[in-house]
C-alpha positions, 0 to 999 in steps of 0.5 A: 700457542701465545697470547694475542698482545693488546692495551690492558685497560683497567677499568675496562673498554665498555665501562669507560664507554657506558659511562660516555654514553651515560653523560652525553648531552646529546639525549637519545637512547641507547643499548650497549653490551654489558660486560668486558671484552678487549679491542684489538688493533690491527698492526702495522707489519703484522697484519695492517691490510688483511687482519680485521677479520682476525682482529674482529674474531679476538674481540668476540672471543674476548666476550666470551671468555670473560663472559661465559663460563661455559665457553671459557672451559672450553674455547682454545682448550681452556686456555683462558685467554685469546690466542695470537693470529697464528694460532687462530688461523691453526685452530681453524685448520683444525675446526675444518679437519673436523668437518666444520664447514667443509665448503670453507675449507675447500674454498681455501685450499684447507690451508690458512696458517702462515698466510694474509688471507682474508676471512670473515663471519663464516670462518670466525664461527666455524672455528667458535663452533668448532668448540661448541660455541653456538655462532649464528650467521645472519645476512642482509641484502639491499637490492634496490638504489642507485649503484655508485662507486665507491670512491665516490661514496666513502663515509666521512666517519669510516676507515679503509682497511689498511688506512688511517683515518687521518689519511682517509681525512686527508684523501677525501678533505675536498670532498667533506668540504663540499659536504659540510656546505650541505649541512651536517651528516647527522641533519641531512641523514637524519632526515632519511632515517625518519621511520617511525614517525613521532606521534602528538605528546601523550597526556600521562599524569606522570612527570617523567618523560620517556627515555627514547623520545623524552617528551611523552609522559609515561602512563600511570604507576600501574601501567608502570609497573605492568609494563616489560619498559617501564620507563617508556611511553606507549608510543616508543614501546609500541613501536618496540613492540613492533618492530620485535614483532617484525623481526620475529616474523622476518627471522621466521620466514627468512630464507635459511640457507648453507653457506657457500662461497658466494656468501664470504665476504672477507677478501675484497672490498671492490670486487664481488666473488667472481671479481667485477666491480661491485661499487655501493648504493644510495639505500637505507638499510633501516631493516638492518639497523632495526634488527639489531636494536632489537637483538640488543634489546631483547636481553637487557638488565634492569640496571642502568648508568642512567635512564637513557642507557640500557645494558645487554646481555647479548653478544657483541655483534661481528659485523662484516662486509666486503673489504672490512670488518667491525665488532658493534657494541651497541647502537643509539637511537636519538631525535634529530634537534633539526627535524622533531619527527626525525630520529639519528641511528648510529652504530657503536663499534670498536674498529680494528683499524682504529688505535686502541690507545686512540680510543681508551684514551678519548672515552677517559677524557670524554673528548673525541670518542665519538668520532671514533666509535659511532657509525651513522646509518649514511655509512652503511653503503654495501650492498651486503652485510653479514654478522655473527653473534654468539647465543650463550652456552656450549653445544655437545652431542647432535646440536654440536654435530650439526653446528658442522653445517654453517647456514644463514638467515637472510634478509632481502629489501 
């Protein structure tokens, strides 16, 4: 078994990152993931067209090694480090000769070493269970909007698999010309993701602004002091409240179901499981985006790079639709300068199909770097999208027994 080959970044990948966020000028708030996990690109002539899925699954395993002792012991046999594709795609024939999501198994053949097929969520966390690592799935569906193909909706900020984004930019140029003369992404998609509405400033005594909004005054020290954000003003943390609330109830109520093969969305970006053109739709996955705020933010540590910039102790998030993947690091909430009552969400990823010199080198010289790592909510234009995470700790006895059965909480709006 060999070691995965990536870019050694000394200073690691999210501090470099966390301390971009920490000094944009652009405010907002934002949530990242504390900690140190590697990017891996993929390459041309190994697996350029095919391996994002794999790529995504040693960003996470990365995490997890560094991050969790536990899973470290254990994972790849305690080898300590993140195994090369070859050996991933063994170690997941071994998990499904194990009885670990035997559906995946017969869906391909019980054979995946040596070959480009494509995977996704689903086999990256029946091999991560395979190993006790307790991966959960997670699915959302947009049922409404208008459907549109996808060439005629390809996102300005994102990639096609196996294509640079030098040549998507080049491909689409006419297009993101007549786009420009609209206004911005961020102007007119901010727009769009509008809820929830701002209310009128708060009267707190206090000088300091919260740091979401930052116009609302915080109440007094002893609503500080009580409160789980202390540094937020009654509206924003009511509006966490919320949508925590929200979330707690959708996720009790979602329907949880086994997965199947309709639910492997790794092969095709085109084509649904049964080969038809699928296309994309014009709908705003708000549900989507307010979930994994919420994820991040239910763990977070008090320390920060500064009061806009939160630290997350969850996982990095394998974020997978059809005919691509990518790891989310994180996300950001801001005000749109255009429009007060108007908030810009944006994804914060580590893309595979991104160079990993491109991307460290752009954080070091704080220049570039967003249009490398943020994904705006007007990028999202699948219908579906499925994610992994990683809860902390190792599975044994029963709780691992069942881990053999691979199920989904799924969201439908």
């Amino acid at each position: 078994m060999r070691e995965s080959p990536m870019i050694v970044v000394e200073e690691g990948i999210m501090t470099l990152l966390q301390k971009c966020l920490a000094s944009s000028s652009k405010g907002g708030s934002f949530v990242v993931v504390e900690g140190n996990l590697e990017h891996y690109e993929s390459k041309k002539e190994v697996d350029v067209g095919w391996g994002c899925g794999w790529r995504n699954l040693e960003m996470l395993a990365s995490y997890l090694i560094s991050e969790d002792p536990e899973v470290r012991e254990v994972l790849f046999g305690g080898a300590g480090y993140v195994p090369d594709i070859p050996a991933l795609q063994q170690w997941l024939e071994i998990a499904w000769a194990k009885g670990f999501d035997v559906p995946g198994g017969e869906y391909f053949d019980w054979k995946i070493k040596g070959t480009n097929k494509w995977i996704g969520t689903t086999e990256g966390a029946a091999l991560l269970r395979s190993f006790g690592v307790r991966a959960r799935i997670v699915d959302f569906q947009a049922t409404g909007g208008k459907r549109e193909p996808p060439s005629e909706l390809r996102s300005k900020t994102g990639t096609e698999e196996g294509h640079s984004r030098q040549q998507i930019e080049d491909k689409d140029k006419e297009s993101v010309n007549k786009e420009s003369e609209k206004g911005s992404p961020s102007d007119r998609d901010g727009s769009e993701a509008s809820e929830p509405r701002r209310t009128a400033a708060d009267n707190g005594t206090l000088d300091q602004a919260c740091i979401v909004c930052g116009e609302h005054k915080l109440h007094d020290p002893e609503f500080r002091r009580d409160a789980q954000d202390s540094d937020m003003c009654p509206h924003c943390m009511k509006r966490l409240q919320d949508s925590g609330n929200t979330a707690k109830e959708n996720l009790s109520n979602a329907k949880e179901t086994q997965i199947t093969g309709r639910h492997r969305h790794g092969w095709d970006n085109k084509t649904g499981g049964d080969g038809h053109e699928m296309g994309q739709i014009t709908v705003k996955h708000q549900q989507l985006v307010e979930w994994v705020w919420t994820y991040f933010m239910t763990e977070n540590v008090e320390s920060r790079l500064s009061k806009s910039l939160h630290l997350s102790q969850r996982s990095p998030l394998y974020f997978q639709h059809r005919g691509h993947s990518q790891t989310v690091v994180g996300i950001e909430r801001r005000k749109v300068s255009t429009s007060p009552d108007s908030e810009e969400v944006n994804l914060l990823v580590l893309d595979p199909s991104e160079k990993s010199f491109d991307i460290v080198e752009s954080l070091r010289k704080d220049r570039g770097w967003e249009g490398l790592v943020k994904r705006g909510l007007q990028t999202l234009k699948q219908t579906e999208y499925q994610l992994c995470y990683c809860d902390r700790g190792v599975a044994k006895g029963e709780e691992l027994e069942n881990l053999k059965i691979l199920t989904s909480k799924s969201y439908t709006y």
